[in-house]
Steps between C-alpha positions, in 0.01 A plus 500: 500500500412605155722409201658808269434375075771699299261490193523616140298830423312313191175331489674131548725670816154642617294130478765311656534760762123428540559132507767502761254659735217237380812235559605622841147616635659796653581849448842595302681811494602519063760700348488581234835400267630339204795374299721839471393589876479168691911544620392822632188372659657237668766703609248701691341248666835332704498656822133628458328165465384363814664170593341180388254683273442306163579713189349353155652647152212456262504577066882649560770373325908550556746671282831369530675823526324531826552172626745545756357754665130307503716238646648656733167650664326154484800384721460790725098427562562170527735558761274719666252199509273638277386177252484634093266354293586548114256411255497604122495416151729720286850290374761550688885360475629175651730715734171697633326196586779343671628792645167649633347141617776459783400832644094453488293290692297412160584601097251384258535619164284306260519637093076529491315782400472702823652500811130457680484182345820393746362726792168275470658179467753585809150519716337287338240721415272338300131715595283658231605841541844391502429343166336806371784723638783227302300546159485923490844487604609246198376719295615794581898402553513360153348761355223360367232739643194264341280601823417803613504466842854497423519768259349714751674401789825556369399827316356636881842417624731677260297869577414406846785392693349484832266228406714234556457493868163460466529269246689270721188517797267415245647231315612344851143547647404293202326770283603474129290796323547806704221720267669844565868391405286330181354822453842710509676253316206484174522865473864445480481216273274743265672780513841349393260313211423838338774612521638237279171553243638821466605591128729718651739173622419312236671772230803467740523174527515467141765790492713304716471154331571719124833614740557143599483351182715811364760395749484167425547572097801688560640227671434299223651727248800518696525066527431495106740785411753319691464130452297461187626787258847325446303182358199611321588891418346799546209543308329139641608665816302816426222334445485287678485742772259739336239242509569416858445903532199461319337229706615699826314803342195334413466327860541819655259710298216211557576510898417898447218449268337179731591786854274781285139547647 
């Protein structure tokens, strides 16, 4: 019987999706969900599920506002006999943990820096392609992006949804660089670069940090005129906030003069 994998759509969700398979040595059916849809997902699955099938949660966190209801399905599969597997990494509340581990067969949440990391240690998955797979996906969910296998991986995803599937079959077969993907995801990668070189974004950015800093001096003004005026008087209040002005000025016309080509 194959297992379902409710899965984040993400490149973590989409490596420990990968993982499970490399964990289970089987085929899984994966759904696609994540923290604002797994009630709904869930929901689906009671009465649809076949019985005894193992269900794994991977990179998916709960929401407590949803919490009852999550429950509640998790009761109803488990009733059904089907055996949920819940493995993540996102913080979640004392009441979730408690509440959710009575209905699952397994919760681990462990605070590292990807959910894969969990997935790979539940297996004990310890292979060089698994250890290849762990690294890009490190990477990408905190944002660091220093490779560019990740770069372009996650870059191929956001324009081309329907690479995740695949994603999954390769990563499980135990191929890491899938070329094509690569070469989707670099043209991506530089297309979104030059955009950003563009002088064009560059004048507005500085437009909207002169508006920010704007914003913030009125603010200011307002605090001053308020709390300061009474004990110093006006004029050290004027001027003081004139050369606050001043420097706010100054930093905005050198963001517009450092944007110009």
């Amino acid at each position: 019987m194959s297992a379902i994998n409710i899965t984040h759509t993400d490149l973590d969700g989409i490596i420990s999706a990968a993982l499970v398979r490399r964990g289970l040595k089987r085929k899984t059916e994966v759904i696609f969900s994540g923290p604002r849809e797994i009630s709904k997902t869930l929901s689906s699955l009671v009465g649809e599920a076949p019985r005894g099938v193992e269900i794994y949660i991977t990179d998916i966190g709960v929401n407590d506002d949803e919490l009852d209801e999550i429950v509640s399905s998790l009761e109803r599969l488990r009733d059904s006999g089907c055996k949920v597997k819940w493995l993540d990494h996102h913080s979640w509340s004392e009441r979730a943990l408690k509440e959710v581990r009575e209905v699952v067969e397994d919760l681990i949440v462990r605070r590292v820096s990807a959910a894969c990391e969990v997935v790979a240690d539940y297996f004990g998955l310890r292979d060089p392609e698994t250890e290849s797979l762990l690294i890009i996906c490190s990477d990408a969910d905190t944002a660091s992006y220093e490779m560019e296998q990740t770069r372009y991986y996650d870059c191929a995803l956001k324009v081309t949804k329907h690479l995740a599937e695949r994603l999954i079959d390769e990563f499980s077969s135990g191929r890491v660089l899938i070329e094509d993907v690569l070469e989707i995801g670099r043209t991506c990668w530089e297309e979104v670069a030059s955009r950003m070189d563009n002088p064009f974004y560059d004048g507005v950015y500085a437009v909207l940090l002169f508006a920010v800093l704007t914003h913030a001096f009125i603010g200011v003004r307002n605090v001053l005129f308020e709390f300061i005026t009474p004990r110093v008087g006006r004029v050290v209040t004027s001027w003081t906030l004139f050369i606050i002005y001043v420097i706010i000025l100054l930093l905005g016309i050198a963001e517009i003069v450092a944007s110009a080509p």
